[in-house]
Structure formats: C-alpha cells, structure tokens
C-alpha positions as CSV (number, residue, x, y, z in Angstrom):
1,X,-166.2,-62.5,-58.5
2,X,-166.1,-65.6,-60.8
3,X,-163.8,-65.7,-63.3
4,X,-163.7,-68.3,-66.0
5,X,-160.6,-70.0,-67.8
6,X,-159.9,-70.4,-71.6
7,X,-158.2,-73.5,-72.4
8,X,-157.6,-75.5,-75.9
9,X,-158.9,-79.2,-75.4
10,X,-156.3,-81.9,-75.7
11,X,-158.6,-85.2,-75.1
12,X,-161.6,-86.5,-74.5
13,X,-162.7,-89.7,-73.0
14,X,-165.9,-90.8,-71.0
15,X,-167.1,-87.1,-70.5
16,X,-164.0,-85.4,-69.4
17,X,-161.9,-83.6,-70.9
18,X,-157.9,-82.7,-70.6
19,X,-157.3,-79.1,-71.2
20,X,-154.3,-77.2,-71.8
21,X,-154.2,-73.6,-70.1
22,X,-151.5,-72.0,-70.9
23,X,-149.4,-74.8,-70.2
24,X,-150.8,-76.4,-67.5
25,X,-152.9,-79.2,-68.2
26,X,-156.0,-80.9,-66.3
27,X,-159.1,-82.7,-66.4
28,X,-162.2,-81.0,-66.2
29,X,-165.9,-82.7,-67.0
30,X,-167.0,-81.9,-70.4
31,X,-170.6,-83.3,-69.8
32,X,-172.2,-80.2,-70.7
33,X,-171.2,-79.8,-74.3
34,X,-172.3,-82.0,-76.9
35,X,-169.8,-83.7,-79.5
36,X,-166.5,-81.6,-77.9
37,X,-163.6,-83.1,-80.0
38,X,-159.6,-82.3,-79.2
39,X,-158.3,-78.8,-80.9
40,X,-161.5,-77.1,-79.5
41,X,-161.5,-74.1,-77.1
42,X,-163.6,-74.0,-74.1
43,X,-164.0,-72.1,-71.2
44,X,-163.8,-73.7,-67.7
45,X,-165.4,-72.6,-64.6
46,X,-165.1,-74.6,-61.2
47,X,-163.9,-77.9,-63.1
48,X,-166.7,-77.9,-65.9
49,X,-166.2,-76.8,-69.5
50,X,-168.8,-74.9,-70.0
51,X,-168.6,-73.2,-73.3
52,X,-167.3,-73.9,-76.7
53,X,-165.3,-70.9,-77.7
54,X,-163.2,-69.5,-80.6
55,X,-159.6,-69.3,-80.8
56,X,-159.9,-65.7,-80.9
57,X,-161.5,-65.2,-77.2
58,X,-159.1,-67.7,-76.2
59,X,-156.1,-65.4,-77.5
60,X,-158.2,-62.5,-76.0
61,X,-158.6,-63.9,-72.6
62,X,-154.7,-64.7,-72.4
63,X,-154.1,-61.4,-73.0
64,X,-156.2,-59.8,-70.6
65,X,-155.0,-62.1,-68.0
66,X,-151.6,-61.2,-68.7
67,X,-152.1,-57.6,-68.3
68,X,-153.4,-58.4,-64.6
C-alpha cells in the first residue's frame, strides 16, 4: 500500500519545495505542479508533491493519521 502525505508548503526555489508535515520539514520536488507558491497544501508521495490540496483534506488527513 502507498500512502500519501499532506503537508503545508513553506518555500519554493528552483523546483523544490520545503514542506512542513506536521512539524517536520523537508524538501521534496515540486516539478509537477505549476505556479506552487508558499501557504499552499500539497500532498507528497515518494519525495514529489504531487497534488495541490485544500486546507480542509489537509486537516482531514491529520486526523485520520492520528487515529492510526
């Protein structure tokens, strides 16, 4: 199984992107979305943003994941 993690974007330089996940940050690529700015919420699978998201599924994925 795959699973995919929400994170809010903090920066964005040369096509990466540092994320915050619930308080851990990182650098993932961001190649694959167009025009991703910081304060945007993405999902990240296997170091790749890979979808813009709302705030909302972001709140929603923390909260399932805490309930694992």
């Amino acid at each position: 199984m795959c699973v995919g993690m929400a994170a809010k974007v903090v920066g964005v330089k040369d096509g990466m992107a540092v994320i915050d996940a619930s308080g851990a940050r990182r650098e993932v690529s961001a190649e694959l979305i167009e025009n991703l700015e910081p304060g945007e919420f993405v999902m990240v699978h296997a170091g790749t943003a890979i979808a813009r998201i709302t705030e909302d599924d972001q709140s929603e994925t923390e909260h399932i994941l805490e309930l694992l």
